[in-house]
N, C-alpha and C positions, 0 to 999 in steps of 0.2 A: 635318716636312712632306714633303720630298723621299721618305722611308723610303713614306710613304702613297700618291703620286702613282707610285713604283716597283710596289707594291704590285697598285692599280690597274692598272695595264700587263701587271701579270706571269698577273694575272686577266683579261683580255681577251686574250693569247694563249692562255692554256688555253681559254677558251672559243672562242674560231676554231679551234682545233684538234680538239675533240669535235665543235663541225659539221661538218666537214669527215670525220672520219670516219663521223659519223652518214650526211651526205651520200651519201658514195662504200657505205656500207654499203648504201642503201637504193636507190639509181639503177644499182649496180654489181653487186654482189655476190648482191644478193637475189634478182636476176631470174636470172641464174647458175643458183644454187646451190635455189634456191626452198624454202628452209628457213624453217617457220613460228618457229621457235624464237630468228632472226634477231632477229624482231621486240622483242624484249625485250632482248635486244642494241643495238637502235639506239634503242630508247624511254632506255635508260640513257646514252646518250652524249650524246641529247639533254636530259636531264635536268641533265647534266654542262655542257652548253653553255651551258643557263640559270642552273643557278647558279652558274656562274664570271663569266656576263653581270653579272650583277646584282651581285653579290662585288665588281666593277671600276667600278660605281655606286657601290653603296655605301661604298667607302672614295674614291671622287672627290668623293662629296658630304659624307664627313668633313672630309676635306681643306679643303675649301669651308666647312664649317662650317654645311651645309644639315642635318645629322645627327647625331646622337650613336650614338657605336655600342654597343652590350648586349654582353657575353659569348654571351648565347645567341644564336646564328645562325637559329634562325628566330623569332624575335623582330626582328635585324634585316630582313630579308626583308620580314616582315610590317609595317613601317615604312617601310620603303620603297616596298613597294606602295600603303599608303593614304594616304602622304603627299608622294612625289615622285615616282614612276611617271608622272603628268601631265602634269611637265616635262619630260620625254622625247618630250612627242606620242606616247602610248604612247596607239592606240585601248582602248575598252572592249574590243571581241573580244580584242586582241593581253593587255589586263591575264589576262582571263577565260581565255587561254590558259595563261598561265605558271602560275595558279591550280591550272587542270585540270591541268599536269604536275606543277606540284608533288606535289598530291592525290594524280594515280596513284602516285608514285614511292613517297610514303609509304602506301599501298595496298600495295604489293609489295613493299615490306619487310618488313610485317607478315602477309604473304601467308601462309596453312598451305599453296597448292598454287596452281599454274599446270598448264594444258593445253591442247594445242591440239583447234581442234574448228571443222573446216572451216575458212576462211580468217583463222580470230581466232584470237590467243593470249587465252585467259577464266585470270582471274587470281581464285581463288577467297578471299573472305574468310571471317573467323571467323566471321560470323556468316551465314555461305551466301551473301551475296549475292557477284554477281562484276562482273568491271568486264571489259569486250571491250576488246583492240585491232587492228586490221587495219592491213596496211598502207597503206589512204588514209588512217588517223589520223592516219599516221605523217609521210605526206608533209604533210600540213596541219599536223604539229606542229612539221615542218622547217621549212617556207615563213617561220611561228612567229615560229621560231627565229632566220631568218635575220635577219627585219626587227626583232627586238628587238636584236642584236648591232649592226644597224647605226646603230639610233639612239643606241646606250650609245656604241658606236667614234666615231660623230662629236660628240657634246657631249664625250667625252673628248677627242680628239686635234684640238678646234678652239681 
């Protein structure tokens, strides 16, 4: 139990710590440097924020015995969202956002090519279509970010 609940913890500081880079990336550095290529840079850190959020749900709700965990990681994920994400006070938008990051992130994995083109990075798939991100995405996918971090940090550390 104790190994799980460390676990938990150890996954809710990585995840404060990619927002917080994503953060400062995106309010600091961007406007600086006004590099489009940023943006794919901070879409990954926040990616990084939500799955280390959820990674410190999901092994708090082991713990708890609200879950069984899978080997496969997005198996658990996906059990988590459709069946405790609720208990979180997690709104629809806020679910439907992690979704969308999800999505995109495995989008750009599998990406043949990204480019910029005007104020979007267009993240081209196999099959031609492409997926836009700008940096209001970006900010909306922080704001996200934030408020899912904070409902996981306080059911955990209450």
């Amino acid at each position: 139990m104790y190994k799980m609940q460390e676990e938990s913890k150890r996954y809710l500081k990585e995840a404060a710590r990619h927002l917080q880079i994503a953060d400062h990336m995106t309010y600091v550095t961007f406007p600086i440097v006004n590099e489009k290529k940023l943006i794919i840079k901070i879409f990954e850190e926040i990616f990084k924020s939500i799955q280390n959020s959820i990674n410190s749900a999901i092994y708090y709700e082991f713990e708890n015995k609200n879950l069984i965990l899978n080997t496969n990681q997005e198996k658990n994920i996906n059990n988590f969202m459709e069946n405790i994400a609720k208990t979180y006070d997690f709104t629809e938008k806020e679910i439907n956002k992690i979704k969308n990051i999800l999505e995109i992130e495995k989008k750009h994995r599998k990406s043949s090519m990204e480019f910029i083109k005007k104020e979007k990075v267009v993240i081209m798939l196999d099959s031609l279509k492409i997926q836009a991100l700008t940096i209001e995405d970006i900010k909306d996918y922080i704001q996200a970010s934030k408020n899912i971090f904070l409902k996981i940090s306080n059911r955990i550390n209450s």
